[in-house]
ROKOL-847995 format. One record per residue: residue number from 0; residue in three letters; x, y, z of N, C-alpha, C in turn. Coordinates in steps of 0.001 Angstrom, whole numbers, m for minus. Layout:
N
+---------+------+---------+---------+---------+---------+---------+---------+---------+---------+---------+
! vexdren ! nupa !     nxx !     nyy !     nzz !    caxx !    cayy !    cazz !     cxx !     cyy !     czz !
+---------+------+---------+---------+---------+---------+---------+---------+---------+---------+---------+
!     NUM !  ALA !       X !       Y !       Z !       X !       Y !       Z !       X !       Y !       Z !
...
+---------+------+---------+---------+---------+---------+---------+---------+---------+---------+---------+
END
This chain:
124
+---------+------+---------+---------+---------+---------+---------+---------+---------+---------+---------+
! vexdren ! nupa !     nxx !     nyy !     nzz !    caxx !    cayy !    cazz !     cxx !     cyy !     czz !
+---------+------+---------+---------+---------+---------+---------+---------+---------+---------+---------+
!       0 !  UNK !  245958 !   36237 !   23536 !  244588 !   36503 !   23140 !  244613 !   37098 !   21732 !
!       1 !  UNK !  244208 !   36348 !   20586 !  243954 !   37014 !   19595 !  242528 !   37663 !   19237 !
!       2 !  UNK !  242796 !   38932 !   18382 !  241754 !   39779 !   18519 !  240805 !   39985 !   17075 !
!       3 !  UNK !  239791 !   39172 !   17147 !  238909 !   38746 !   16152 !  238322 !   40683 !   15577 !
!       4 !  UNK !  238329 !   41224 !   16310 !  237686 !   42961 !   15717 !  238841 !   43854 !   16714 !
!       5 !  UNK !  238402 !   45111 !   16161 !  239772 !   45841 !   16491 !  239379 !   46528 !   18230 !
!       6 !  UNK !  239940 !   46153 !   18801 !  240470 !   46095 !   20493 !  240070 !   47548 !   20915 !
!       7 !  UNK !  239439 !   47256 !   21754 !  239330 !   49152 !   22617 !  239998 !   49178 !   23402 !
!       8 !  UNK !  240261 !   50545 !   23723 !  241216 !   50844 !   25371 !  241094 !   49782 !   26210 !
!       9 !  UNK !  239863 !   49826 !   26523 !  239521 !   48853 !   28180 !  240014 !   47392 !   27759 !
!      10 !  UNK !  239501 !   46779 !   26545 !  239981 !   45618 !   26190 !  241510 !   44927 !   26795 !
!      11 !  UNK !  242026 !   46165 !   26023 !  243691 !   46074 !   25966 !  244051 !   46424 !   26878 !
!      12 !  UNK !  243611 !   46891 !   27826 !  243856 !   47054 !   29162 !  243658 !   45723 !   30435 !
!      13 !  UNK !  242524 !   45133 !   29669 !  242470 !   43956 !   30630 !  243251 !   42936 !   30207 !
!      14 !  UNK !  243718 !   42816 !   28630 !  244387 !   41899 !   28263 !  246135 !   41920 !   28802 !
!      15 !  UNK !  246109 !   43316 !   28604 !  247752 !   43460 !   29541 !  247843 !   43536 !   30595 !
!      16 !  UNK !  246562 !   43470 !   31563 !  247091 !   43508 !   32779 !  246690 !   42051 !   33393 !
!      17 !  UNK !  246155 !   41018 !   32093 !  246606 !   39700 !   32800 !  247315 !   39289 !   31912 !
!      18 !  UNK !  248086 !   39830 !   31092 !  249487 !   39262 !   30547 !  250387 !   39357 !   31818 !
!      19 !  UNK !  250224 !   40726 !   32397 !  251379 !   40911 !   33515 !  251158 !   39988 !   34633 !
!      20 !  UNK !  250076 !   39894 !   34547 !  249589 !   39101 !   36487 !  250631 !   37391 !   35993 !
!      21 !  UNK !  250160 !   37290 !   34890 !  250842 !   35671 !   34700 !  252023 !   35874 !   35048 !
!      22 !  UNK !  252675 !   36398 !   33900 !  254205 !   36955 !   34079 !  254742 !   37069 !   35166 !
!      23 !  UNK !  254327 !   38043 !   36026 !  254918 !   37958 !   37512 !  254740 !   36591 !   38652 !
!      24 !  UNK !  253723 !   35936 !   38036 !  253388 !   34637 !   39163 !  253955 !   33746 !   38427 !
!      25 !  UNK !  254348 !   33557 !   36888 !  255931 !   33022 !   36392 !  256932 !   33171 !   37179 !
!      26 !  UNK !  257256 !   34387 !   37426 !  258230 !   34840 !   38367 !  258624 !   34228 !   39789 !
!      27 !  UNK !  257548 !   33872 !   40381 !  257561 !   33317 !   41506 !  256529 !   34303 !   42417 !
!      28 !  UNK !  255901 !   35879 !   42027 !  254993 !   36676 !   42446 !  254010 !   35880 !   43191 !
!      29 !  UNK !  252971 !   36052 !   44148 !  251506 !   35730 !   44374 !  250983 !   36721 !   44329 !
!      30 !  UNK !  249277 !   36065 !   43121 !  248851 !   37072 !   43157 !  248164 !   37803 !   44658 !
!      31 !  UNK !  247636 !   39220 !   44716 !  246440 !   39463 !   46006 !  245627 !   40049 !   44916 !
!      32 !  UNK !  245538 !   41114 !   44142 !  244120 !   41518 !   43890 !  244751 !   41977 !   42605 !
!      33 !  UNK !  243711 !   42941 !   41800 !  244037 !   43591 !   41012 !  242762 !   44964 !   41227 !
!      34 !  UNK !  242966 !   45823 !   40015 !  241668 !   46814 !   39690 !  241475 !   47557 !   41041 !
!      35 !  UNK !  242344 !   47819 !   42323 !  241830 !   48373 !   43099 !  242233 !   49813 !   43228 !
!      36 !  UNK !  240833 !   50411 !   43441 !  240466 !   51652 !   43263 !  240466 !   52674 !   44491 !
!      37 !  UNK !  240440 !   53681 !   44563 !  240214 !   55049 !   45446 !  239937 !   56185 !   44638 !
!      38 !  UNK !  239806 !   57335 !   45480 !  239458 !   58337 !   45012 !  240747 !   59075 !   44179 !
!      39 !  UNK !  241581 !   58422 !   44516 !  243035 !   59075 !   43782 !  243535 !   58594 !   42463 !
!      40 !  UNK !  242719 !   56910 !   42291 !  243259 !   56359 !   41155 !  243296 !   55169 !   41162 !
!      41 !  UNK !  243434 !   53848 !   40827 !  243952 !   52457 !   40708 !  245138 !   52113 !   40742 !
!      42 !  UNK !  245476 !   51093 !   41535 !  246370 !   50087 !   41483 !  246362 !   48915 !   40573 !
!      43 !  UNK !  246903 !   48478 !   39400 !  246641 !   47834 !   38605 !  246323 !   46518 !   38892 !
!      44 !  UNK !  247615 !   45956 !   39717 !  247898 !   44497 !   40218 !  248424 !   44986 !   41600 !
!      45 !  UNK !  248245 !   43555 !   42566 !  248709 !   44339 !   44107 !  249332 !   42437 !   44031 !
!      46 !  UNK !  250452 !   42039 !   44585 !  251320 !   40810 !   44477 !  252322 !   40658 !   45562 !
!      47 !  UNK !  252304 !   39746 !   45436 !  253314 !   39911 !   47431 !  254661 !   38935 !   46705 !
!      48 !  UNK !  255500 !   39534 !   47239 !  256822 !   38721 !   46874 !  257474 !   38471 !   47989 !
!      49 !  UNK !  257720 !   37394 !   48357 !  257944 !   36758 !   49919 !  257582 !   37804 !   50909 !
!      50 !  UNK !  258065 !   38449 !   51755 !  256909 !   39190 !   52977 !  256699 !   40667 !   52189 !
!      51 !  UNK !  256590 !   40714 !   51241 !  256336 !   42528 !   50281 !  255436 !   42508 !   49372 !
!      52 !  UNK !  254631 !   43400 !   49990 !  253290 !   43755 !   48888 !  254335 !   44469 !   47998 !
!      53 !  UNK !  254019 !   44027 !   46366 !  254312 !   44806 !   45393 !  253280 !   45371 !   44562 !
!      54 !  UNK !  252773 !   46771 !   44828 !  252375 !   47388 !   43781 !  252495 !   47483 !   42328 !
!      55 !  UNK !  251930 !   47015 !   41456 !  252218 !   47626 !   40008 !  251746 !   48270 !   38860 !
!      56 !  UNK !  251792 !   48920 !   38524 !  251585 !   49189 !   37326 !  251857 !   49236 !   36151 !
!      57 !  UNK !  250576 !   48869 !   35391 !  251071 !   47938 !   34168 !  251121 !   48884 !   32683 !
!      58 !  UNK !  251582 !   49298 !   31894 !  251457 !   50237 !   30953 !  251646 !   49421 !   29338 !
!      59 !  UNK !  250982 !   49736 !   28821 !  250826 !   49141 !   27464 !  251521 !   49844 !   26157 !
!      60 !  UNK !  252273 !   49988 !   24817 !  252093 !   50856 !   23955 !  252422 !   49684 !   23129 !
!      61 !  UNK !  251977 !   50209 !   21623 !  252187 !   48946 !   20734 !  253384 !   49425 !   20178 !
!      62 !  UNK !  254333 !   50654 !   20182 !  255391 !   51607 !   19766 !  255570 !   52297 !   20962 !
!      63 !  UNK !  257149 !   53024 !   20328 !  257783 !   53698 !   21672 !  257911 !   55284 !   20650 !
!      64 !  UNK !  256957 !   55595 !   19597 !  257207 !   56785 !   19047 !  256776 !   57985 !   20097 !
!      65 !  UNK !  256624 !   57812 !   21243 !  255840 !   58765 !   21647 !  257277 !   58109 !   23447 !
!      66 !  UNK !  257609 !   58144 !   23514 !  258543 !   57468 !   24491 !  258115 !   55992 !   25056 !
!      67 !  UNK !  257367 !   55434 !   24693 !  257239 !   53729 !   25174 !  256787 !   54089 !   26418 !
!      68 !  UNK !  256277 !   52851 !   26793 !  255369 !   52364 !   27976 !  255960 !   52820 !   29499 !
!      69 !  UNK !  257552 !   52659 !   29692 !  257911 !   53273 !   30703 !  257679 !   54552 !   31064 !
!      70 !  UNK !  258120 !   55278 !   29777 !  257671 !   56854 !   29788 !  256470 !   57279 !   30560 !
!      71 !  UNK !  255650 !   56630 !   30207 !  254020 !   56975 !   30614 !  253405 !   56793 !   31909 !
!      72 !  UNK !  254414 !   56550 !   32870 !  254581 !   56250 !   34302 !  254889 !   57926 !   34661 !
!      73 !  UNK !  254134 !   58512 !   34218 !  254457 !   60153 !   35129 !  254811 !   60135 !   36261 !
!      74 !  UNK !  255586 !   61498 !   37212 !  255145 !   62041 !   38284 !  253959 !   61846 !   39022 !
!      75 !  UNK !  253022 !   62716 !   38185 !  251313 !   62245 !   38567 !  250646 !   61270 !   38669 !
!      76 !  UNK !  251425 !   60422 !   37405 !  250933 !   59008 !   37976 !  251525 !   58020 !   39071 !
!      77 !  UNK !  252760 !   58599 !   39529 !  253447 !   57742 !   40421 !  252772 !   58045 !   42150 !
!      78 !  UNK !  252434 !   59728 !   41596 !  251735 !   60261 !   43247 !  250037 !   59731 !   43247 !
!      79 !  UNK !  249681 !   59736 !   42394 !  248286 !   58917 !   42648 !  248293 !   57241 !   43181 !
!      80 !  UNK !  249201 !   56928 !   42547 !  249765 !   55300 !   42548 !  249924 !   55522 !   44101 !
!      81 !  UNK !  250585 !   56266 !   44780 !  251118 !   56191 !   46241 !  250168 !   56372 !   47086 !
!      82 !  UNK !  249277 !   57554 !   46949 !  247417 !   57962 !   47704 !  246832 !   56540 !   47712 !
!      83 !  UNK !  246780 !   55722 !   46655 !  246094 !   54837 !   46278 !  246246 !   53768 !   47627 !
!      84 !  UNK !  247563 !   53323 !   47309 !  248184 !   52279 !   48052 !  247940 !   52931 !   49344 !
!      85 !  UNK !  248321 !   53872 !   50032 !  247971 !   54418 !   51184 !  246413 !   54327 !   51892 !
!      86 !  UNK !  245571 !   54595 !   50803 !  244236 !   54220 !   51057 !  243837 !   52217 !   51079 !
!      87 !  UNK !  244552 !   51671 !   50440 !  244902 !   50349 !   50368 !  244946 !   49990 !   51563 !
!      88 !  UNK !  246439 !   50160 !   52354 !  246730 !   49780 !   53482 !  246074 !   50475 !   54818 !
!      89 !  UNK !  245647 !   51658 !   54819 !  244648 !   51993 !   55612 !  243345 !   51161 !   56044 !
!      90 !  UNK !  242811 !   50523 !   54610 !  241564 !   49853 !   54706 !  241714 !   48385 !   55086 !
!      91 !  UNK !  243203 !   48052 !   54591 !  243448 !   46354 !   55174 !  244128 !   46318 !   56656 !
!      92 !  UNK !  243985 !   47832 !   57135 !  244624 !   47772 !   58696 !  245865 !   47667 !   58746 !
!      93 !  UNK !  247043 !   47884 !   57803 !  248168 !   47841 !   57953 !  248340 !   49131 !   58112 !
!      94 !  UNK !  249515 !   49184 !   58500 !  250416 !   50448 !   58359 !  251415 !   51014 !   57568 !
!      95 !  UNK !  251237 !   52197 !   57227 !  251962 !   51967 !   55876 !  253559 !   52275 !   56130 !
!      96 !  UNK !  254009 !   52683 !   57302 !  255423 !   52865 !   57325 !  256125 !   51706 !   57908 !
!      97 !  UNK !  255065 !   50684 !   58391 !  255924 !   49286 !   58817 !  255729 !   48314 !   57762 !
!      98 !  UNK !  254732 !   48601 !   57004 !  254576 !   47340 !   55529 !  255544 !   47421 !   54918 !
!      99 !  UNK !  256005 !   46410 !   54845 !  257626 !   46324 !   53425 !  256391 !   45973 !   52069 !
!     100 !  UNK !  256809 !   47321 !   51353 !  256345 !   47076 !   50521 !  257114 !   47792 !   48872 !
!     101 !  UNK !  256453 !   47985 !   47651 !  257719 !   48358 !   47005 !  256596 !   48484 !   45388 !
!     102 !  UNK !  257001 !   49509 !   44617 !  256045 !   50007 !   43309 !  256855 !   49663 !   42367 !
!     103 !  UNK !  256539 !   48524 !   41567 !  257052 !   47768 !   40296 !  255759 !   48708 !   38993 !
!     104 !  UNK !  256728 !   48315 !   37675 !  255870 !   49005 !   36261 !  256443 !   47481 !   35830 !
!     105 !  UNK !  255795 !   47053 !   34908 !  255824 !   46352 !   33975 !  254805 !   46967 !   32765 !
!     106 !  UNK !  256186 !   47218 !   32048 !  255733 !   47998 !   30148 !  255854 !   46750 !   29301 !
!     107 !  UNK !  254718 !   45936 !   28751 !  254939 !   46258 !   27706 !  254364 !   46147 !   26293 !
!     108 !  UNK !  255536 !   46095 !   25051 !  255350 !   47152 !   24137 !  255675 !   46369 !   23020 !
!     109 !  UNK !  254724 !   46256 !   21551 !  254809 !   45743 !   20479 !  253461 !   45023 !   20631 !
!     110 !  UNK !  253705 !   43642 !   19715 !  252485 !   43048 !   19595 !  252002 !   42582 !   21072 !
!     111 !  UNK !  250695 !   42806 !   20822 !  249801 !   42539 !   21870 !  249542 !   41502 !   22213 !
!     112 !  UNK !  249498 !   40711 !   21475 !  249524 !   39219 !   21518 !  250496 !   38472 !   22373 !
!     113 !  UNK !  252021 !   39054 !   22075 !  253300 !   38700 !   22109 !  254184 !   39909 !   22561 !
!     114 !  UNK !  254002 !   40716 !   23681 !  254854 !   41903 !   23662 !  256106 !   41523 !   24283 !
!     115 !  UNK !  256836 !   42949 !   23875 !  258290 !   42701 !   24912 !  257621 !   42807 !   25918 !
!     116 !  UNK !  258389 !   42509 !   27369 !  258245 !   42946 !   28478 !  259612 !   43341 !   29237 !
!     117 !  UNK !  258982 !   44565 !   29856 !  260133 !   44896 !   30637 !  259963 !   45369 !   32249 !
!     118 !  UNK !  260340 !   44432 !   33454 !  260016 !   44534 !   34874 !  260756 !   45662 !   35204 !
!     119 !  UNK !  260166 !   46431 !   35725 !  261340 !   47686 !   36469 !  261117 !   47375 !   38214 !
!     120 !  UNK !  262143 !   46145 !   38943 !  261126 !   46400 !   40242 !  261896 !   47666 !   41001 !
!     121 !  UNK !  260658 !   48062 !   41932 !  261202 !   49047 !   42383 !  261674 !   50261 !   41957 !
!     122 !  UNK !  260424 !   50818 !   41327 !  260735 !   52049 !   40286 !  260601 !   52955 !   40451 !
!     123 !  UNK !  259688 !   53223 !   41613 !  259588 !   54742 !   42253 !  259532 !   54778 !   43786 !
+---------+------+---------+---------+---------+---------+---------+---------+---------+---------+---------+
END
């Protein structure tokens, strides 16, 4: 996606998080949803990889002066990420200690257009 005026947060947020959705269904991923919400926070992308919901979250930076896109996967953000999904599988009637399931990040970082990417599966 090239960017005719200069890009806001949300923009670049939707643009990387269907850079990632492709990327992973490159992969061999299917998609299930994205943008899903609770009171704890969002799940960016939700993707099943043969019988495993994979959670992900997708993080953007155009530089790593500040520690790059992995970095920015806090603590806090990893425990909201988990409430989230918990409220997820609550509402689709699963259970969450028999769902094989598993929290992927995909960072990434440089041009927006064209970034690196980097899959971490199974990152927290």
């Amino acid at each position: 996606m090239a960017w005719n005026k200069a890009p806001t947060s949300q923009s670049k947020g939707k643009a990387t998080e269907a850079f990632a959705q492709q990327y992973l269904i490159q992969q061999g991923l299917l998609f299930i949803d994205k943008n899903v919400h609770s009171r704890q926070g969002e799940i960016d992308l939700i993707m099943k990889d043969g019988d495993t919901l994979v959670f992900v979250e997708v993080k953007y930076r155009k530089n790593n002066y500040y520690g790059g896109a992995i970095s920015a996967v806090s603590q806090s953000k990893q425990q909201k990420i988990k409430h989230c999904v918990a409220f997820f599988l609550h509402k689709a009637n699963l259970n969450e200690y028999n769902t094989p399931c598993r929290f992927d990040v995909v960072a990434l970082e440089g041009d927006i257009n064209q970034p690196q990417v980097t899959w971490l599966k199974n990152a927290f």
